[in-house]
Wavefront OBJ file of the C-alpha trace (Angstrom):
o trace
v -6.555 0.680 26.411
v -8.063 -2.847 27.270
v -10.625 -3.507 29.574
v -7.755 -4.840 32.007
v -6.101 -1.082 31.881
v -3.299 -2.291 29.808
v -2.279 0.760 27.064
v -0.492 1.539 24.298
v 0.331 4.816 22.976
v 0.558 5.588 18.751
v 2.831 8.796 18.242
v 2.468 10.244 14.852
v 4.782 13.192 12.280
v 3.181 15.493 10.618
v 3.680 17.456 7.226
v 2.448 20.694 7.039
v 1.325 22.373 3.382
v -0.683 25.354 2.289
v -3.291 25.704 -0.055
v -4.657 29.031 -1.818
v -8.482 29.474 -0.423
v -11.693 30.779 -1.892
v -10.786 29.320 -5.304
v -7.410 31.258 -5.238
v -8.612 34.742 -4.495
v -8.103 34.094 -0.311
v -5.294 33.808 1.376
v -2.894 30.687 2.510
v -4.121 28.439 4.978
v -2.078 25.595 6.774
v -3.279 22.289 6.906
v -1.772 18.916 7.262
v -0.645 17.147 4.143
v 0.173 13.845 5.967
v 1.037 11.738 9.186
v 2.981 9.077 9.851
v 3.375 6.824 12.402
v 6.772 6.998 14.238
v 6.584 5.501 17.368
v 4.731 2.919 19.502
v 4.839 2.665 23.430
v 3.086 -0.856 25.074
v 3.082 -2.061 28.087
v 1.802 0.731 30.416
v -1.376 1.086 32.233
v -3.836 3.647 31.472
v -3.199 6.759 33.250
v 0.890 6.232 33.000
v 1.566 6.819 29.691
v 3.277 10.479 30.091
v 4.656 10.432 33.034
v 6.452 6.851 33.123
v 8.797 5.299 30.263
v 7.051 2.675 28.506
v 8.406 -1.080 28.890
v 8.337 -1.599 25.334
v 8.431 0.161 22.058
v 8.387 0.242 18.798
v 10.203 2.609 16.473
v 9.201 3.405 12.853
v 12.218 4.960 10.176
v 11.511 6.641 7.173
v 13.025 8.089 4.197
v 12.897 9.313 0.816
v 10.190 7.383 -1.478
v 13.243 7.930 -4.423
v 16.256 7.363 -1.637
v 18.060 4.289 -2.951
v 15.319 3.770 -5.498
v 15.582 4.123 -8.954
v 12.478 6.895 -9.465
v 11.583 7.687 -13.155
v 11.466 11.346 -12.286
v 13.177 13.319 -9.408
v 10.006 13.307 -7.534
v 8.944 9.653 -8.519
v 5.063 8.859 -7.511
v 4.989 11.928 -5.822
v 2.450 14.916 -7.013
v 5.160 17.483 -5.434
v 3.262 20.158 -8.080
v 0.612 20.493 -5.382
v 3.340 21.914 -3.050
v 2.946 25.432 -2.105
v 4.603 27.472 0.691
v 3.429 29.798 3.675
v 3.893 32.512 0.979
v 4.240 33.521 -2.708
v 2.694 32.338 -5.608
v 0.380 29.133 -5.131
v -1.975 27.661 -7.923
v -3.618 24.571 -5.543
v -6.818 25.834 -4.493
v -7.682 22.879 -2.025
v -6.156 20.460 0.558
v -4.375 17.388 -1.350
v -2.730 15.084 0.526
v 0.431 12.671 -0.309
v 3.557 11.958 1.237
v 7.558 11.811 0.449
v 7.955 9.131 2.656
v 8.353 5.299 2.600
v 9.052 2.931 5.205
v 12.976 1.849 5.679
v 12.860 0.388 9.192
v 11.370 -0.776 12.150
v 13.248 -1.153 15.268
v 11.771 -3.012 18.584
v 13.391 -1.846 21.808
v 12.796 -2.790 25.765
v 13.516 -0.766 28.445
v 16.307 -2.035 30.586
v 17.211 -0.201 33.731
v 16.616 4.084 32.273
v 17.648 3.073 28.748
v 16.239 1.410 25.943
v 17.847 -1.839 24.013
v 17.435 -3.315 20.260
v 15.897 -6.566 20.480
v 14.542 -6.740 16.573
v 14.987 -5.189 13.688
v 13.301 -5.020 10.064
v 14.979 -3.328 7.196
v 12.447 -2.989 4.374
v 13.674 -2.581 0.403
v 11.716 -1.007 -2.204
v 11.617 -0.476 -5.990
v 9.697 1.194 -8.435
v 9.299 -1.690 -11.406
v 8.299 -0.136 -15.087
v 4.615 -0.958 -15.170
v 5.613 -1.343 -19.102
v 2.688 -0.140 -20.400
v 3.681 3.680 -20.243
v 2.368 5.075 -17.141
v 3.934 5.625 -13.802
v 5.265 3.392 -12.046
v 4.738 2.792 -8.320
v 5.934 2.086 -5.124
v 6.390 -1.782 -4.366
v 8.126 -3.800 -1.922
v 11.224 -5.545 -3.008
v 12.226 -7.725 0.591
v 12.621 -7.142 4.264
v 15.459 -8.444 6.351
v 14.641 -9.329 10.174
v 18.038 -8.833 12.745
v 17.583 -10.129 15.818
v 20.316 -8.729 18.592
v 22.626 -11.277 19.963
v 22.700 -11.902 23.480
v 24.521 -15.104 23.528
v 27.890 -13.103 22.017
v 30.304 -11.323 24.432
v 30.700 -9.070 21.552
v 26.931 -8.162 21.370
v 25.991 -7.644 17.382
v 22.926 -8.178 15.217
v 22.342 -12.048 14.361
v 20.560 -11.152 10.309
v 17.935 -14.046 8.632
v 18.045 -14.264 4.891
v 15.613 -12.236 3.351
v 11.712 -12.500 2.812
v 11.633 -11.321 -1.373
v 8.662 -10.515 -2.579
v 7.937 -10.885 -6.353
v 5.078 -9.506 -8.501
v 3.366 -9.503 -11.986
v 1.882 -7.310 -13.710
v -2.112 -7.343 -14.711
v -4.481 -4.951 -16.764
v -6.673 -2.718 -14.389
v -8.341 -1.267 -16.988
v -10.486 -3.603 -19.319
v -8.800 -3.333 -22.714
v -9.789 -1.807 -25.043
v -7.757 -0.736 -28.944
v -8.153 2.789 -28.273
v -4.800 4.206 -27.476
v -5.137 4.336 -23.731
v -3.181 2.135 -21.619
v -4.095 -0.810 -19.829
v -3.409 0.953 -16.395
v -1.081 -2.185 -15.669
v -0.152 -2.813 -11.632
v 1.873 -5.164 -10.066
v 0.574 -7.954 -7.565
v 1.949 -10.180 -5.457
v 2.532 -13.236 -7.240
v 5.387 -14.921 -5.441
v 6.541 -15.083 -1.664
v 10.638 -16.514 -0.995
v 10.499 -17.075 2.903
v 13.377 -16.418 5.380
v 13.956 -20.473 5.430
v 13.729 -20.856 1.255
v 9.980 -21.395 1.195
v 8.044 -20.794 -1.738
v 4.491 -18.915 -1.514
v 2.813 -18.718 -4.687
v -0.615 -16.749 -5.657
v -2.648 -17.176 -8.196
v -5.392 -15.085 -9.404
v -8.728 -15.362 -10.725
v -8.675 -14.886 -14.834
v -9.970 -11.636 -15.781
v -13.806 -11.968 -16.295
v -14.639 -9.300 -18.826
v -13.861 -7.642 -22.096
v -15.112 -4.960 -24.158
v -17.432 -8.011 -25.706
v -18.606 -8.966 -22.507
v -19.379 -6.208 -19.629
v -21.938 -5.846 -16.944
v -25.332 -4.964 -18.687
v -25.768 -2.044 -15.732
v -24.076 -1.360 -12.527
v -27.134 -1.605 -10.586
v -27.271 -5.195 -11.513
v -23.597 -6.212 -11.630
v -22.437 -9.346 -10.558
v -19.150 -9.522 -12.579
v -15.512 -9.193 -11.749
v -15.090 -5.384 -13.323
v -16.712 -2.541 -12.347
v -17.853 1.147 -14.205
v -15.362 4.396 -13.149
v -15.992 7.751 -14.552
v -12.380 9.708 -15.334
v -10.464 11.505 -17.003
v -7.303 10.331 -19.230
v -4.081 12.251 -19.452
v -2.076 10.249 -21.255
v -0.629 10.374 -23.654
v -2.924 13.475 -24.229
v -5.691 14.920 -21.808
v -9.062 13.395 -23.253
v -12.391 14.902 -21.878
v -13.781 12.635 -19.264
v -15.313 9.018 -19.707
v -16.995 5.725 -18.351
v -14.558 2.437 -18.587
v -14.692 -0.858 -16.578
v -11.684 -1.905 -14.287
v -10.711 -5.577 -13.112
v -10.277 -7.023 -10.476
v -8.627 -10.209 -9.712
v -9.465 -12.463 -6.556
v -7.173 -14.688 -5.241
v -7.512 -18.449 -6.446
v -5.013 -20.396 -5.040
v -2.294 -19.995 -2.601
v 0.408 -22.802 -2.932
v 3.320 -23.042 -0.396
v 6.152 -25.284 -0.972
v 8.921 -26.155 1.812
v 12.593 -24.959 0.829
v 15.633 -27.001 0.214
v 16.126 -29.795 2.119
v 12.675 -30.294 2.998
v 9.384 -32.267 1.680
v 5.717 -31.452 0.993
v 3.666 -28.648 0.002
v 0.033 -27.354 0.914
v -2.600 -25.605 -1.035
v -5.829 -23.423 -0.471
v -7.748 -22.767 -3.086
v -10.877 -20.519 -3.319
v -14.554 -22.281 -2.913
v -15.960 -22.840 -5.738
v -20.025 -21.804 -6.154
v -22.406 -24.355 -6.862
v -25.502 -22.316 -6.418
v -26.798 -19.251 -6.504
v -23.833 -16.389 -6.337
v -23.197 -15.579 -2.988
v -23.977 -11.661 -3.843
v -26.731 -12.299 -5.210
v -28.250 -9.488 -6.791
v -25.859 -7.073 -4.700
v -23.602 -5.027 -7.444
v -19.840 -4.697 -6.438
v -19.074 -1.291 -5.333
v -16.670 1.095 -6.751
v -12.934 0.191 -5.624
v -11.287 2.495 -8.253
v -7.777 1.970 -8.917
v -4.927 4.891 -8.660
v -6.297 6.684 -11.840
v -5.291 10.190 -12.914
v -8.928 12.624 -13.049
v -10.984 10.078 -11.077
v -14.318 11.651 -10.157
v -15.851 9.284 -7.406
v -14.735 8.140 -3.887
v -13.147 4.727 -3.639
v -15.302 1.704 -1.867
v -14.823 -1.466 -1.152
v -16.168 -4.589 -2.891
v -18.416 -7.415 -0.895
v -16.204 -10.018 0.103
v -13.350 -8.240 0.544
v -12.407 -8.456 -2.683
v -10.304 -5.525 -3.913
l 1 2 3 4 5 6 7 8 9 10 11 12 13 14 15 16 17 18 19 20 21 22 23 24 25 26 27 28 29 30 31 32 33 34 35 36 37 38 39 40 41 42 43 44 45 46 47 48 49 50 51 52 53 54 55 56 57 58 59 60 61 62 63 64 65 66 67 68 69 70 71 72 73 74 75 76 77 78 79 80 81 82 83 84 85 86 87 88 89 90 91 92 93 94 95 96 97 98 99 100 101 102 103 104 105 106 107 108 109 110 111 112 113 114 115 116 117 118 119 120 121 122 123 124 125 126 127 128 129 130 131 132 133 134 135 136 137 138 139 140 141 142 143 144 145 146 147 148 149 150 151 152 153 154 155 156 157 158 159 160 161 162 163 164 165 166 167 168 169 170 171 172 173 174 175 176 177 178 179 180 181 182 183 184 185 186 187 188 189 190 191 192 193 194 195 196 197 198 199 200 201 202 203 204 205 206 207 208 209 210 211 212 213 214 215 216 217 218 219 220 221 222 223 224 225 226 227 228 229 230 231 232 233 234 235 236 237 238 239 240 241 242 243 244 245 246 247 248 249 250 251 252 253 254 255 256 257 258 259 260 261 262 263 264 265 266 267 268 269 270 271 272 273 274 275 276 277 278 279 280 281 282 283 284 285 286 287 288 289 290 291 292 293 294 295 296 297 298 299 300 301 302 303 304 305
């Protein structure tokens, strides 16, 4: 609610899983393994929002993270091993939370007399791209295709835009190192294709270090990597250890018009003349997805991630 009595109202699923308590000698308790978001009402005033339909709303679809995906395993990304059920045999001894889901569409709808009518609608694609350096892959978003409904047809229909693709490349999140483990290679966005045939390109900062040149401590660490304590499992479970993990800023941004049109804009990252703008502030722990990791996740200064 604003300060004008305007509201909105967020209406959430829930997935329910058990764990086995007291280390596995208690019994099954409930909890919930995940939420997501399915709906959103807007337009009301505060003290309406059960009792009247909302003007406007928003509806969130979901489906399968491995539904029309091609998912290196049945369960893809998923841990579904932490699964247990209200009864029988379970081996996970504390909450863990994940989800099945992924986001397919969302569907923008005014009310119109007692009923509600499509006025946009988002489609989203997904993939899971081989990483290629042996461990999982995950999610990433392909495109999304925007349908508008048509209200100048006597016909009605859905007026569709080409799609927004979204392209990526891959970079090392763990600092390499010849020791058998992998890289921990991710995807990032490196290229934008607009609805009207614009390019967006990104370009990243240059990894900074290498096993010849990392942060003397962490307490002092001014450097584009950071320390994480965890534990490899691939390709055989390893007792747990200290690397350093990139990360890559964004440099540049470059946009350039589609066919038929001229001219192209960049923004690039300031470049430091002085002192570092951190100063003697270390970066913070922002720890990648890593199998075994044994500290929370934090952001960086900057908002660099």
């Amino acid at each position: 609610m604003d300060p004008n009595g305007n509201s909105q109202g967020f209406f959430y699923t829930q997935d329910t899983n058990f764990y086995k308590s007291q280390a596995g000698a208690g019994t099954l308790k409930a909890y919930h393994r995940a939420s997501r978001l399915a709906r959103v009402d807007y337009g009301m005033r505060a003290g309406t929002e059960l009792s009247t339909q909302a003007p406007l709303h928003v509806n969130f679809g979901y489906t399968g993270r491995c539904e029309g995906v091609t998912c290196p395993t049945p369960n893809g990304d998923v841990p579904a091993e932490f699964l247990c059920a209200s009864s029988g045999t379970c081996t996970t001894y504390s909450p863990t939370f994940f989800t099945f889901y992924r986001l397919q569409t969302v569907i923008s709808q005014s009310l119109t007399g007692s009923s509600y009518g499509n006025t946009d609608f988002w489609t989203f694609f997904h993939a899971m791209p081989d990483p290629g350096d042996g461990t999982k892959p995950a999610l990433w978003l392909g495109s999304v295709i925007h349908q508008g409904t048509n209200l100048t047809s006597a016909t009605g229909g859905w007026i569709t835009d080409p799609a927004v693709v979204f392209s990526g490349q891959t970079l090392h999140n763990r600092v390499w190192a010849t020791d058998g483990l992998a890289p921990f290679d991710r995807y990032r966005l490196a290229t934008i294709k607009t609805a009207t045939g614009a390019s967006i390109q990104v370009t990243y900062k240059a990894a900074e270090c290498s096993q010849t040149n990392l942060p003397a401590s962490a307490e002092t660490n001014t450097m584009r990597c950071f320390p994480q304590r965890w534990t490899p499992t691939t390709p055989i479970p390893q007792p747990a250890r200290t690397d350093h993990f990139n990360i890559y800023p964004v440099e540049r941004v470059t946009s350039k018009a589609g066919p038929g049109s001229a001219g192209a804009w960049t923004w690039s990252r300031p470049t430091a003349t002085s002192a570092p703008r951190h100063g003697s502030t270390p970066p913070r722990n922002t720890s990648p997805a890593l199998p075994g990791r044994t500290s929370p996740g934090r952001r960086w200064p900057d908002g660099h991630r």
